[in-house]
N, C-alpha and C positions, 0 to 999 in steps of 0.2 A: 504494500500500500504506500502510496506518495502523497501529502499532503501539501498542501503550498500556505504557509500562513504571510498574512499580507496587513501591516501595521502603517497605519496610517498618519495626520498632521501630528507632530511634537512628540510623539511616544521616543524619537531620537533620545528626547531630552527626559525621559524618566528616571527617578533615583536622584532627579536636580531641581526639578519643579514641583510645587504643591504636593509636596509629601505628606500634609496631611490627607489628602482625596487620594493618590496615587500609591504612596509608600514612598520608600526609600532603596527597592531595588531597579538598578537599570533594564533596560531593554537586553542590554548583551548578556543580564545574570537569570532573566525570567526563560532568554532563549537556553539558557546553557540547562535549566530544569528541561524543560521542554524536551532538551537533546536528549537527557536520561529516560524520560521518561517513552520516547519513540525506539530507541533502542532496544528497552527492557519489552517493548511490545511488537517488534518487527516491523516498523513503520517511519519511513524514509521522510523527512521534513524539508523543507526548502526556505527560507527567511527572505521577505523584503521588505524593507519599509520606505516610504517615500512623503514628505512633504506637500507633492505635486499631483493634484486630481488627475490628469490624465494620464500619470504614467501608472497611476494604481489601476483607473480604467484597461490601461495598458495587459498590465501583470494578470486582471484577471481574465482577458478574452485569452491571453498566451496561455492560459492554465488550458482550458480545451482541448482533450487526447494527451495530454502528459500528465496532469492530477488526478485522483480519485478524489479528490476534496478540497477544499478550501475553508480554512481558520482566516476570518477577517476581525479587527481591530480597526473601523474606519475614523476612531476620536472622532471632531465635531463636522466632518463627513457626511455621520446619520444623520446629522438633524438637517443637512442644508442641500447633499446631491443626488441629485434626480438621475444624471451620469449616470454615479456607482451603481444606483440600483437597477437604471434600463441594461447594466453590462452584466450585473447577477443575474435578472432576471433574464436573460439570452446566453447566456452558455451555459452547457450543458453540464454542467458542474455542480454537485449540492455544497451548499454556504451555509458556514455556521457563524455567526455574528457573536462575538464577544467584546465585553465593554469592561477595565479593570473596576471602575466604580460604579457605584450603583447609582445610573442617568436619571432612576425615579426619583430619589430623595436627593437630586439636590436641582439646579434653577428650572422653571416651566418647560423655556424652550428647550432643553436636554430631555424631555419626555417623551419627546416621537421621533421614533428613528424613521426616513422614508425606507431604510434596507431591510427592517424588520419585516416585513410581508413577503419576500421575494427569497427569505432566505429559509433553510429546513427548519431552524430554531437560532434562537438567543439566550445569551449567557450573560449577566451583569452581577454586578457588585462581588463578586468573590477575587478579585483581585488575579494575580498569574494562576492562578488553581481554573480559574475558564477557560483556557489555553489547555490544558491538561482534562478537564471535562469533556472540552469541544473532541481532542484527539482519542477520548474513551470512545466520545460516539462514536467515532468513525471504525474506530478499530471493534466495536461490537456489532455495529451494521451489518448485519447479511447482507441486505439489501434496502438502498436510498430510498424515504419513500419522494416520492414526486410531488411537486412544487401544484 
């Protein structure tokens, strides 16, 4: 199994910003779990992250016939691109939306992801343990269900 997890605006910067919402581990220390935990389960991971809306667009049409999955992290993404979600919802790729903080309890407009409808499910507020939930699903999946 190959997953592509795809991190979006400022998570660069995690472990250095708003540590109390976010925490105090970086992006590089949540992938290095992540590593362990695809190893110990047979399951090939790929990292990218990007600042820039359309090359995350990008990364996810390129997942098509090379992933069986996709881990997305799209930060403040969900709440504002119509992109992201017309490029989930067209490739044939099941998406699983993870959020490290919980978008419900804290400002309004963080309350509606437009990616959440388009995607298999969503994962918020448990911090880097959604990233490892997301790759539980995939790795127990028999079978996707359809969008």
């Amino acid at each position: 199994m190959h997953i592509s997890i795809i991190n979006g605006p400022n998570l660069n910067m995690l472990g250095k910003r708003q540590l109390n919402i976010y925490g105090n581990m970086s992006l590089e220390e949540i992938n290095e779990y992540i590593i362990n935990y695809a190893k110990e389960n047979d399951i090939n991971v790929d990292f990218y992250q990007s600042n820039i809306e359309g090359e995350i667009i990008n990364k996810i049409w390129q997942s098509s016939g090379h992933f069986d999955g996709i881990i997305i992290n799209p930060g403040a993404y969900s709440h504002t691109s119509i992109a992201i979600r017309d490029a989930i919802a067209g490739v044939c790729v099941p998406v699983v939306e993870v959020h490290i903080s919980n978008i419900f309890g804290r400002e309004e407009f963080r309350h509606r992801s437009y990616l959440t409808p388009v995607c298999v499910g969503s994962i918020v507020g448990l911090g880097y343990l959604g990233y490892i939930l997301a790759l539980e699903y995939f790795a127990l999946s028999s079978s996707f269900p359809t969008r």
